[in-house]
C-alpha positions in Angstrom: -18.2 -11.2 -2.0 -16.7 -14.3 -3.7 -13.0 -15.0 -4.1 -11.2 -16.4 -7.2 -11.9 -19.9 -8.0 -8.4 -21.6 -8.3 -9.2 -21.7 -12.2 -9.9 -18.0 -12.5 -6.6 -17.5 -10.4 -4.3 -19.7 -12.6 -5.9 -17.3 -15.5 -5.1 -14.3 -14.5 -1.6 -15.6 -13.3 -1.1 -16.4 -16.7 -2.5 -13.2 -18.4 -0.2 -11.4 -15.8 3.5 -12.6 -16.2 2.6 -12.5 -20.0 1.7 -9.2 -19.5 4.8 -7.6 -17.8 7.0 -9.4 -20.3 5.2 -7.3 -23.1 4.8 -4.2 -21.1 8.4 -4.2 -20.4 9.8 -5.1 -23.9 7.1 -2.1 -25.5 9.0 -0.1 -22.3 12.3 -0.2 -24.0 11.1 0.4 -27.2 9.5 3.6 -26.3 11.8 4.7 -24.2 15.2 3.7 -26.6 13.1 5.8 -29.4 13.0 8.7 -27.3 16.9 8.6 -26.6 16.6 8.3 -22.7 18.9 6.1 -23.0 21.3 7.5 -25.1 23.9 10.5 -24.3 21.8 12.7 -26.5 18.5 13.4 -28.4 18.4 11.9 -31.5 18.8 14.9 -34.2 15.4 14.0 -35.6 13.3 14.8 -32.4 11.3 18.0 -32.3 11.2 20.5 -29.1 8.3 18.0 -27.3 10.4 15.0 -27.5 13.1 16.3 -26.3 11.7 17.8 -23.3 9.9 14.7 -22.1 13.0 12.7 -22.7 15.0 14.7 -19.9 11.6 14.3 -17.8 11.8 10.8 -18.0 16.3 10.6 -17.8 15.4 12.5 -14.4 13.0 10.1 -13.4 15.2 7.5 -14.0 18.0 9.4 -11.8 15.8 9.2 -9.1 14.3 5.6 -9.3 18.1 4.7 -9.1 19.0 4.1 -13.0 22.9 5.6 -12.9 24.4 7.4 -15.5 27.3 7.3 -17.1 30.2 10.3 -17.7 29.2 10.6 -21.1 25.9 10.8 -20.3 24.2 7.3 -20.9 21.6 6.2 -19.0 20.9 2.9 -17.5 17.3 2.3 -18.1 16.7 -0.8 -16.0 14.0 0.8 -13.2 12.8 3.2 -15.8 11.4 0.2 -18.0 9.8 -1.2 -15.1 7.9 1.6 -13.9 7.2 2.2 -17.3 5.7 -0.9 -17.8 3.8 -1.3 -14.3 2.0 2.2 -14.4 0.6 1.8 -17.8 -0.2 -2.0 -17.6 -1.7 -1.4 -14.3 -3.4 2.4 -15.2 -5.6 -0.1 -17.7 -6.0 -2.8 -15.2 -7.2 -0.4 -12.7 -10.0 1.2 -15.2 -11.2 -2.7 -16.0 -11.6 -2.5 -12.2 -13.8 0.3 -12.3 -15.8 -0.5 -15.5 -16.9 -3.8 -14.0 -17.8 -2.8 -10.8 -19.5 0.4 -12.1 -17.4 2.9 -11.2 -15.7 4.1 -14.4 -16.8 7.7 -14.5 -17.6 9.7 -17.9 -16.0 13.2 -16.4 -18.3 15.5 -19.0 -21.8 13.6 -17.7 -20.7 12.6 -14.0 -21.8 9.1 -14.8 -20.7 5.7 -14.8 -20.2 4.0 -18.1 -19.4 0.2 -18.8 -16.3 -0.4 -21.1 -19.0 -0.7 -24.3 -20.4 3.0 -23.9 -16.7 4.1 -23.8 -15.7 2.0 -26.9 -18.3 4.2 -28.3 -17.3 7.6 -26.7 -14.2 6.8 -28.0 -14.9 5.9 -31.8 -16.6 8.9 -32.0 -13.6 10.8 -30.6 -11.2 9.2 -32.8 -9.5 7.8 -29.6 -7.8 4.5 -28.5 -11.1 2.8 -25.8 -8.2 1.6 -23.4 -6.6 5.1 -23.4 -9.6 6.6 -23.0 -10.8 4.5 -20.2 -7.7 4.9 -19.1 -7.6 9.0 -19.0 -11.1 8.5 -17.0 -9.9 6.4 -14.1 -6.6 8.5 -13.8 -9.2 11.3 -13.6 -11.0 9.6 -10.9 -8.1 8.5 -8.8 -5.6 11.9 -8.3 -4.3 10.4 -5.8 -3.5 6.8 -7.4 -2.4 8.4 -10.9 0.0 11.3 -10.1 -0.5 14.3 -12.4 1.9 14.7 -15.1 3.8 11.9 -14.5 6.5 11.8 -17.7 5.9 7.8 -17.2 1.9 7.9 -18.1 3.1 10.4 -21.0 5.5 8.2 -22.9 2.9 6.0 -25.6 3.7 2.2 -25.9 4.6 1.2 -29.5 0.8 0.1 -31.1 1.8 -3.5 -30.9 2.7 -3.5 -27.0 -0.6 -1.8 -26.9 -2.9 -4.1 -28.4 -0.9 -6.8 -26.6 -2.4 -5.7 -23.8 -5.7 -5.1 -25.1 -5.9 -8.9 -25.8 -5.1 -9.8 -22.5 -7.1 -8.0 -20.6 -9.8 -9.0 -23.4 -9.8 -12.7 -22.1 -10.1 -12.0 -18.9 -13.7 -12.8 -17.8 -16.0 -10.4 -15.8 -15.7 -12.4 -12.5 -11.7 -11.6 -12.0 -12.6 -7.7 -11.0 -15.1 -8.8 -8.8 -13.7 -11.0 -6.8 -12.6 -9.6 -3.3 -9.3 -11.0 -3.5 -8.0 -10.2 -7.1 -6.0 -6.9 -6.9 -4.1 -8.5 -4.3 -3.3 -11.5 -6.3 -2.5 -9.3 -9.4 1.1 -7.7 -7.9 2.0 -11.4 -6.6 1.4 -12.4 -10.4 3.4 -9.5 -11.9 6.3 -10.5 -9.4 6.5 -14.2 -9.6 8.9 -14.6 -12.1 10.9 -12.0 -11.1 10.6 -13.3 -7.4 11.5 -17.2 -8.8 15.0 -15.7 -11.1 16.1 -13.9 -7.4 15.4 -16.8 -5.4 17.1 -19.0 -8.3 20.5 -16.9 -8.2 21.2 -17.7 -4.9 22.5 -13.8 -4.8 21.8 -11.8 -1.8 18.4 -9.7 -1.4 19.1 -6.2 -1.6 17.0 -3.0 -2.9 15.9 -4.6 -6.1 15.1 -8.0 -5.0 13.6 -7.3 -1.5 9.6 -6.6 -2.7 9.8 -9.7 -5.1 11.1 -11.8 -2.4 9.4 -10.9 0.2 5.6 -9.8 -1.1 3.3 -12.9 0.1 -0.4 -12.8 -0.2 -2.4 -13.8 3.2 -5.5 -15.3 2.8 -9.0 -13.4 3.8 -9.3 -15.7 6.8 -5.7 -15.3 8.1 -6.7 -11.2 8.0 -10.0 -11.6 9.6 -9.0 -13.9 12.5 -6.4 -10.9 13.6 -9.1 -8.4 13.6 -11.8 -10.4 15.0 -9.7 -11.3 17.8 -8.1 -7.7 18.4 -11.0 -4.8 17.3 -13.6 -7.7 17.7 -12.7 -8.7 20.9 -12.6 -4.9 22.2 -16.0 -4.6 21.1 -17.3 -7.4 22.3 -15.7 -6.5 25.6 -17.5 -3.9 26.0 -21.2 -5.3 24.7 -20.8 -8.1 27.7 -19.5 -5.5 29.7 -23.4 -3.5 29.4 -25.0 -6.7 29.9 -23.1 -8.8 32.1 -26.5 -11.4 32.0 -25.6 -12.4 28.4 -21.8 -13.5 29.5 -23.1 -15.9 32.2 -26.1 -17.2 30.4 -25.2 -17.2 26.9 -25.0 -21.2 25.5 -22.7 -20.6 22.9 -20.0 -19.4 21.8 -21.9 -18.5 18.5 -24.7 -17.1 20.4 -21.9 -14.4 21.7 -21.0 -13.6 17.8 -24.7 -13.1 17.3 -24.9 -10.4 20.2 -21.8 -8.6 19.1 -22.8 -8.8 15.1 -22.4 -4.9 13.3 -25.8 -3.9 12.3 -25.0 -1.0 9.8 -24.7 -1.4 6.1 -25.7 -4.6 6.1 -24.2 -5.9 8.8 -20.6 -7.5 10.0 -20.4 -11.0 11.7 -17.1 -11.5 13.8 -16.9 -15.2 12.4 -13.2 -16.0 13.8 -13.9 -14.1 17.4 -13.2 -16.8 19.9 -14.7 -17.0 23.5 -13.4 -19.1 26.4 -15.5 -19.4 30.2 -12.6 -21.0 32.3 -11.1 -17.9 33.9 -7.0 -17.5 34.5 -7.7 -15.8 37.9 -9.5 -18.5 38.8 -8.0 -21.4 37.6 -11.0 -22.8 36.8 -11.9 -23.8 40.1 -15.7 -22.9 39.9 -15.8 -25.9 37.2 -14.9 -25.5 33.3 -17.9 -23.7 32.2 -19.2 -22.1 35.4 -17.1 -18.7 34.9 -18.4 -15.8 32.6 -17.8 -16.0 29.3 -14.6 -13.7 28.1 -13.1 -12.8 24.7 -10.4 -15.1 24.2 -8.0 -13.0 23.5 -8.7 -10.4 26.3 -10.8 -7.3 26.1 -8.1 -4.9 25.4 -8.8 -2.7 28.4 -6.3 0.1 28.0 -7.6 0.6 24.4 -9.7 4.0 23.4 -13.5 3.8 24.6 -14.2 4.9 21.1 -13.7 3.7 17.8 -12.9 6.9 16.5 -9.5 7.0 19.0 -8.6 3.7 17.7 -5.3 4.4 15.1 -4.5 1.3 13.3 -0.9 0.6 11.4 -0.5 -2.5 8.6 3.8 -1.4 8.3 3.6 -3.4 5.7 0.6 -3.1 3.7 1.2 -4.4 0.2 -1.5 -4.4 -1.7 -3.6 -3.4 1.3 -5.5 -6.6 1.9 -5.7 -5.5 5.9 -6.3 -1.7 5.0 -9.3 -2.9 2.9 -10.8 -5.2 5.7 -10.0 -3.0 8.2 -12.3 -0.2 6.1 -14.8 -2.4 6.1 -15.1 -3.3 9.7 -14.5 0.4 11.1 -17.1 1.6 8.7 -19.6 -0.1 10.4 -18.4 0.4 14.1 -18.5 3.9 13.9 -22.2 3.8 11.8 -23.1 1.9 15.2 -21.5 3.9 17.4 -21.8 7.6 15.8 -24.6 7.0 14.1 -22.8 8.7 10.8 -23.5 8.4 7.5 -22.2 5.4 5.4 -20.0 8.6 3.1 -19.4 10.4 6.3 -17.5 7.2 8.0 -15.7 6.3 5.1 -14.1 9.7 5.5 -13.9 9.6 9.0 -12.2 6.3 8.9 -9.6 7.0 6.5 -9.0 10.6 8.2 -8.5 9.1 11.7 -8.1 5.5 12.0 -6.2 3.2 9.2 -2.7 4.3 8.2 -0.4 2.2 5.7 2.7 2.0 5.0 4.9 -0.4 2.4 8.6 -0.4 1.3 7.8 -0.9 -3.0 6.1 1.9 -3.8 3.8 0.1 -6.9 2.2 -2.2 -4.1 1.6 1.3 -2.3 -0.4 2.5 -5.6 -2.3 -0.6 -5.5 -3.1 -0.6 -1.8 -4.6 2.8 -2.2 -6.5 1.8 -5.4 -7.5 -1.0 -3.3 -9.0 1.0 -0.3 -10.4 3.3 -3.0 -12.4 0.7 -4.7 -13.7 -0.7 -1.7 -14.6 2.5 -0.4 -16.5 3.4 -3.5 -18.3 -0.4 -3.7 -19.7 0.5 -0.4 -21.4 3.5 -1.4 -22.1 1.7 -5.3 -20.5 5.5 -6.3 -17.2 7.4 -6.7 -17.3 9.7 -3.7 -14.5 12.3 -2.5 -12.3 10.4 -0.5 -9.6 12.3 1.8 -6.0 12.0 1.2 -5.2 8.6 3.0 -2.7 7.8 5.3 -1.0 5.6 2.8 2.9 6.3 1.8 5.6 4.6 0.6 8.7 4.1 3.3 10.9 2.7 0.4 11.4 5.7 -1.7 15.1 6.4 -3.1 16.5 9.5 -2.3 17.8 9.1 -6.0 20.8 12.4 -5.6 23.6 13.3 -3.5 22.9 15.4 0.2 23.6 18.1 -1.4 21.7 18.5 -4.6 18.9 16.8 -1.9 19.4 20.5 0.5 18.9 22.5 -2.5 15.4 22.3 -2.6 15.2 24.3 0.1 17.0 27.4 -1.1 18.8 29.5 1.4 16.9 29.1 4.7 18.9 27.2 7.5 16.6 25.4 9.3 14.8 24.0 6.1 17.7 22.9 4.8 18.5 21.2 8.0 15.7 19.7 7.5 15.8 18.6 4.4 19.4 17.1 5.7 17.8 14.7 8.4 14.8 14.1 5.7 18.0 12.6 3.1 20.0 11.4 6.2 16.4 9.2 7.3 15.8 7.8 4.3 19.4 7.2 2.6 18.7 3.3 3.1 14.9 3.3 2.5 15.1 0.8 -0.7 16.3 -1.8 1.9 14.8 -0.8 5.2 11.4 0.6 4.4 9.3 0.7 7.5 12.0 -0.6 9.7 13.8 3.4 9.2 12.4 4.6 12.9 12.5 8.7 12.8 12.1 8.7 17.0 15.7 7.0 17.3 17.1 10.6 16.5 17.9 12.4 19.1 16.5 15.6 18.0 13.6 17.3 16.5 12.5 15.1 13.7 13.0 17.2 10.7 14.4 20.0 12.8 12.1 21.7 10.3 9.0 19.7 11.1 6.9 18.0 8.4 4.5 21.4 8.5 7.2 23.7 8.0 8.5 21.4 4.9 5.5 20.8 3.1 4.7 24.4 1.8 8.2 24.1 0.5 7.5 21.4 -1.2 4.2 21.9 -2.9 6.3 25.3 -4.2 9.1 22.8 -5.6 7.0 20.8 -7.4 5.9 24.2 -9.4 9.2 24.9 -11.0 10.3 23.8 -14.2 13.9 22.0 -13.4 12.6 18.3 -13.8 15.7 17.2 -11.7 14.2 18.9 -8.8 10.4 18.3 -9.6 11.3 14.4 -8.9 13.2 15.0 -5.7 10.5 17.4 -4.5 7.8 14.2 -5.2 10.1 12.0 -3.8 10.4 14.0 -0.3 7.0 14.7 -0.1 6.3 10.8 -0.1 9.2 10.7 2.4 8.0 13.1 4.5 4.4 11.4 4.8 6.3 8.4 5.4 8.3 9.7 8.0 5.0 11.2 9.7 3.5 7.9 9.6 6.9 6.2 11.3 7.2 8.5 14.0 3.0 8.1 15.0 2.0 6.2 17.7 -0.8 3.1 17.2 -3.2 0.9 19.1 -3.2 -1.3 16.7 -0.2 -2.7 14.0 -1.5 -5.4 12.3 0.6 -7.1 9.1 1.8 -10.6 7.6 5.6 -9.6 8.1 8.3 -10.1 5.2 10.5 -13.4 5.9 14.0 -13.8 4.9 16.6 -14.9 6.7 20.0 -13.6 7.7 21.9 -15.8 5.2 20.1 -14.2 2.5 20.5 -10.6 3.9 22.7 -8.0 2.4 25.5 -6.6 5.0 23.8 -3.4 5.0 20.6 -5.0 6.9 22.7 -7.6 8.7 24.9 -4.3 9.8 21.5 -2.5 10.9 19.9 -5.5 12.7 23.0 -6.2 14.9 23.0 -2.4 15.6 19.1 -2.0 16.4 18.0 -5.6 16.7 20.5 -7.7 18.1 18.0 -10.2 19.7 15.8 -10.7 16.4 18.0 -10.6 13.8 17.8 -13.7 12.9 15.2 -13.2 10.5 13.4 -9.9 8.8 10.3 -11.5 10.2 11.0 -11.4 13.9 12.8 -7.9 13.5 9.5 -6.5 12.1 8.1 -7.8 15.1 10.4 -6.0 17.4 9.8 -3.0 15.1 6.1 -3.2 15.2 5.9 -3.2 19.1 7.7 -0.1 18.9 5.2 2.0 17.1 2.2 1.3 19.9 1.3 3.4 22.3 1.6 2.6 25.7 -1.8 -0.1 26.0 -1.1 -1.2 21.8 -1.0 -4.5 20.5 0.5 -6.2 17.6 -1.4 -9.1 15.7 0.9 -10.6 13.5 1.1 -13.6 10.9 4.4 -15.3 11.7 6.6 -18.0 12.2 6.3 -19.3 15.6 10.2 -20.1 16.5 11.1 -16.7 18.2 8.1 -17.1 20.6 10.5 -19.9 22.6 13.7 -19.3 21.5 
């Protein structure tokens, strides 16, 4: 699948810092209109209004927006999530629509954005909100349900704003492989260039627009060839131990090890060597068996389907997405399964996800999504993927937090070491590790607490809904952080200790004294924590703290 060309990339930069400027001025429009800002409804606003305002004031409570003793509301993170969902709700059905995958729920079938122009004249409905309303459909677990956020319309001028600027962007942009990931670094450029201009330290706010970097597809696919790759070719020269001593070429050993399901996988970046360290070379460069490079990963699973894989970090979910696509096919080959059936499988058992900004989270599961569903050429029912957000605010005090778990003591301990866990997220995200306490996790485990919380989200007091949403993404998170991997596999966040807050320079002298020098080396002391006894981290990073 191609990439952008650099023109089509400078085009869609452009249509996407526009974008967010519009999205976030027809944001505070809507939302000053609806008096979430102000200390009370407006007398004019009729029982509906006023009930999605306080909706939408909670959500701001817990995206961190404070308020004030007379009841004002600061409105800065409500704007932006206002903006980002419903900019990005109609970027992701463009998505679909182009790649054939935007789903007419009445029929079952795929339409292109035409046919739903048309569905929607005759409805007497917006095409972009319809389209819209169909990919939300599609994607439960992208879009949640009754969000206040996807509720609130955009004045009509914000919205045909954005109709022109998706307009002009051509075909080719959603099917490019690398575009979705592109799209977030877009829509945080200029926010990432007036942070890095202030010279101000990076705290909650600033850290995903500082630190979100895309990596190329070749920098993703080296790591895997050259960890999964190299296990599997391992074990191919290990069934026919002819091919390592007579093979001619390194290339010739790709050939052998190639994927043949669905069209097949080629480990281009998987690296061989024949001089042997045991032996020093002393049959003669060349005379020893030929060897992965990078080892054969002895201690790993025999089986694919044992392999768990971690990307702490996984923005937009560029190594979620080629990690789909290469443990498709293994366990195809291996299991013999279905192409549906190992989609499941892999997203059941094998990749996991995690990501501090919790927009990039959306995106990396619409990413995995869409890739899933371009292997099959079909929406198919995905399982709920091991994808969560470890950045979440806990948005309350400890005590409104215990609440949702009414009388019972050992849920509301729980819910205490849940808030306790996950005070600091905005600034710590996947470095929060749940092990390091002493005791039982949640002292309620995750098990215990997630009845309670599909029961919270039921209730009608919107304070608590938002807490109960938040907790169950914390709670996911916290499974995630507290698992065990073979594999974690990222491009770490850089920033330096000079541009650290004192809250992270106070947590990395306390839990990384040796790497705190930089975010990037403590995620690499982070990320060899979560393997399992034979694991192994493949990492893009700077090179300084391998000799320092």
């Amino acid at each position: 699948m191609p990439v952008l060309s650099t023109e089509l990339r400078n085009q869609l930069e452009k249509v996407v810092i526009e974008a967010r400027d519009v999205a976030e001025a027809g944001a505070r429009v809507a939302l000053e209109s609806l008096a979430v800002h102000h200390y009370e409804p407006y007398p004019h606003m009729d029982e509906a209004q006023r009930k999605l305002r306080n909706r939408l004031r909670a959500r701001g409570r817990q995206l961190g927006d404070q308020q004030e003793p007379v009841g004002r509301l600061e409105i800065r993170h409500l704007i932006r999530e206002v903006a980002y969902e419903h900019w990005h709700r109609m970027l992701f059905a463009q998505f679909l629509a182009e790649n054939d995958l935007l789903i007419e729920p009445n029929m079952g079938i795929a339409i292109t954005m035409e046919e739903c122009e048309e569905l929607a004249r005759e409805a007497g409905e917006d095409p972009r909100a319809m389209a819209a309303r169909f990919a939300q459909d599609s994607l439960p677990q992208i879009f949640r349900e009754g969000d206040p956020v996807l509720e609130l319309a955009l004045p009509p001028e914000t919205q045909q704003a954005l109709d022109r600027l998706l307009d002009s962007l051509p075909s080719e942009v959603f099917t490019a492989a690398d575009s979705l990931g592109w799209t977030y670094q877009f829509w945080q450029s200029k926010r990432k260039k007036e942070v890095n201009e202030s010279g101000n330290k990076i705290g909650a706010d600033e850290l995903p627009a500082v630190t979100q970097l895309f990596t190329e597809h070749y920098m993703v696919q080296f790591l895997y060839h050259n960890t999964i790759g190299a296990w599997h070719a391992g074990k191919v020269l290990a069934e026919n131990p002819r091919l390592a001593e007579t093979a001619q070429s390194e290339q010739e050993l790709r050939d052998a090890v190639r994927l043949k399901s669905q069209g097949g996988y080629d480990f281009e970046y998987l690296r061989f060597v024949r001089s042997s360290p045991l032996t020093g070379g002393g049959r003669g460069e060349g005379e020893d068996p030929w060897r992965p490079a990078a080892g054969t990963f002895d201690g790993w699973p025999k089986t694919t389907k044992e392999i768990k894989v971690l990307d702490p970090c996984c923005g937009s979910g560029h190594f979620l997405n080629e990690g789909l696509q290469l443990l498709v096919r293994l366990r195809m080959d291996e299991e013999g399964l279905g192409l549906d059936e190992a989609i499941y499988a892999v997203l059941t058992d094998n990749l996991h996800g995690l990501e501090i900004d919790p927009r990039c989270t959306q995106i990396a599961a619409f990413n995995v999504a869409l890739a899933a569903w371009k292997l099959v050429g079909k929406p198919i029912e995905l399982p709920s993927m091991h994808i969560a957000c470890s950045g979440l605010a806990v948005g309350a005090t400890k005590g409104k937090w215990i609440t949702l778990a009414g009388d019972d003591p050992r849920l509301r301990a729980g819910m205490g070491r849940l808030y306790d866990l996950f005070e600091q997220a905005p600034v710590l995200g996947s470095l929060i590790d749940p092990k390091a306490l002493k005791s039982d996790l949640f002292v309620a485990n995750f098990a215990q607490l997630q009845p309670l919380l599909e029961k919270a989200l039921e209730r009608e007091d919107d304070e608590k809904l938002e807490r109960a949403v938040a907790a169950q993404g914390m709670a996911k998170a916290a499974e995630l952080l507290s698992g065990e991997y073979t594999l974690a596999i990222t491009n770490v966040p850089y920033l330096g200790r000079g541009q650290q807050t004192k809250l992270l320079k106070d947590f990395a002298d306390e839990k990384h004294k040796e790497a705190k020098a930089d975010l990037a080396t403590i995620f690499v002391e982070r990320m060899l924590s979560v393997l399992n006894r034979h694991g192994t981290m493949a990492a893009v990073t700077t090179q300084y703290w391998l000799f320092l």
